[in-house]
Wavefront OBJ file of the C-alpha trace (Angstrom):
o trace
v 17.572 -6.330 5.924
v 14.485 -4.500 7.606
v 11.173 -5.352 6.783
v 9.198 -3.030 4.212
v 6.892 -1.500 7.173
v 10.185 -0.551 9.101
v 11.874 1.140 6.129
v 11.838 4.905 6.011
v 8.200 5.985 4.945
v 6.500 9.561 3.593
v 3.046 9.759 2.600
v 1.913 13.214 1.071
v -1.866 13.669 0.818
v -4.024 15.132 -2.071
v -5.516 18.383 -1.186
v -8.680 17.010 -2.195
v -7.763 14.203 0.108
v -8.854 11.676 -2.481
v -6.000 10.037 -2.926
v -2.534 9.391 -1.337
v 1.126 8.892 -1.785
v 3.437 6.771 0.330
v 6.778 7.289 -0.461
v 9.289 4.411 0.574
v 13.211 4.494 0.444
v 14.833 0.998 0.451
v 19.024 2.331 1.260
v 19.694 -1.449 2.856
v 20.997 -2.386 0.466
v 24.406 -1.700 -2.365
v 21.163 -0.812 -5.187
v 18.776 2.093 -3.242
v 15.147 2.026 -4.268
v 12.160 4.705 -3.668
v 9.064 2.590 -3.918
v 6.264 5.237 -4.536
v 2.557 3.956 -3.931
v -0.825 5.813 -4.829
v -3.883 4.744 -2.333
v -6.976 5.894 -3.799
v -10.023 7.419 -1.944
v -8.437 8.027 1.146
v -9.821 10.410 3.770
v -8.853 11.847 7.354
v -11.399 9.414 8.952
v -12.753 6.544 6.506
v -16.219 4.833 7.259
v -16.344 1.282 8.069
v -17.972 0.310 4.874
v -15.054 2.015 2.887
v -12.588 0.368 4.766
v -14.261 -3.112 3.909
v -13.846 -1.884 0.940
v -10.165 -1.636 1.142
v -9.647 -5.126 2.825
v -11.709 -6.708 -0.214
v -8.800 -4.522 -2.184
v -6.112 -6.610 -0.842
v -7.755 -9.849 -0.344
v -8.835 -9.290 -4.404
v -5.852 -8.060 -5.256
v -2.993 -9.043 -2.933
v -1.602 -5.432 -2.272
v -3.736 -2.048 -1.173
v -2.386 0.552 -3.253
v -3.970 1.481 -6.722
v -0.540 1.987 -8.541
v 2.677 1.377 -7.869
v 6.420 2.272 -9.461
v 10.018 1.272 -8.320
v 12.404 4.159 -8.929
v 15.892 2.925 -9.002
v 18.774 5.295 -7.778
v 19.294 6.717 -11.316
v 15.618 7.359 -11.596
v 15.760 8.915 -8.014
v 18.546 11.401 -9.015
v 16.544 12.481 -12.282
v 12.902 12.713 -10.023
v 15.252 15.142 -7.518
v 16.505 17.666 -9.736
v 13.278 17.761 -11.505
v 11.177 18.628 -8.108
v 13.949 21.023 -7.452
v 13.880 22.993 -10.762
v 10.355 23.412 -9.809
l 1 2 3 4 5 6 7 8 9 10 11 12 13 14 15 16 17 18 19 20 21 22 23 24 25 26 27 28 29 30 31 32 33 34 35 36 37 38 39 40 41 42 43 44 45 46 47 48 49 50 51 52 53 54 55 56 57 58 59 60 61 62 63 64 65 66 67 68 69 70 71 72 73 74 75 76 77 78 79 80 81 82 83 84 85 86
C-alpha cells in the first residue's frame, strides 16, 4: 500500500486564490476512496509569518487542511455525473 503523499494527487485553486482543493484518489485498495481537502488562505507565494501560521495549524490541530470529506466509490460515481451534467 503506498503512502498518502505518493497516491495520485490534484489540487485546483480558487480564482481568488484564497483557498485550495487537493483532491486524492486512494485505488490500492478492493474499496477506492477520493479524499478531498480544502486549505484555506493559500496564495502563489505565502509570507513567512503565514506559513508559521500554517505549522501552528498542524501542530494545534494535527492535520493542515481546514475541512476534509472521504468520498467512497458510490459517492465518487454520484460527484462524476453531477460535474458532468454541468
Amino acid at each position: 500500500m503506498k503512502e498518502f503523499y505518493e497516491l495520485p494527487t490534484t489540487y485546483i485553486q480558487c480564482s481568488c486564490y484564497s483557498e485550495l482543493l487537493q483532491l486524492v484518489y486512494d485505488n490500492e485498495d478492493e474499496q477506492k476512496f477520493l479524499y478531498v481537502s480544502m486549505y484555506k488562505d493559500w496564495h502563489n507565494k505565502p509570507s513567512w509569518l503565514r506559513r508559521l501560521q500554517h505549522i501552528w495549524y498542524i501542530i494545534k490541530y494535527g492535520f493542515p487542511w481546514a475541512d476534509q470529506i472521504t468520498l467512497n466509490q458510490n459517492e465518487i460515481e454520484k460527484l462524476k455525473n453531477y460535474l458532468n451534467k454541468l
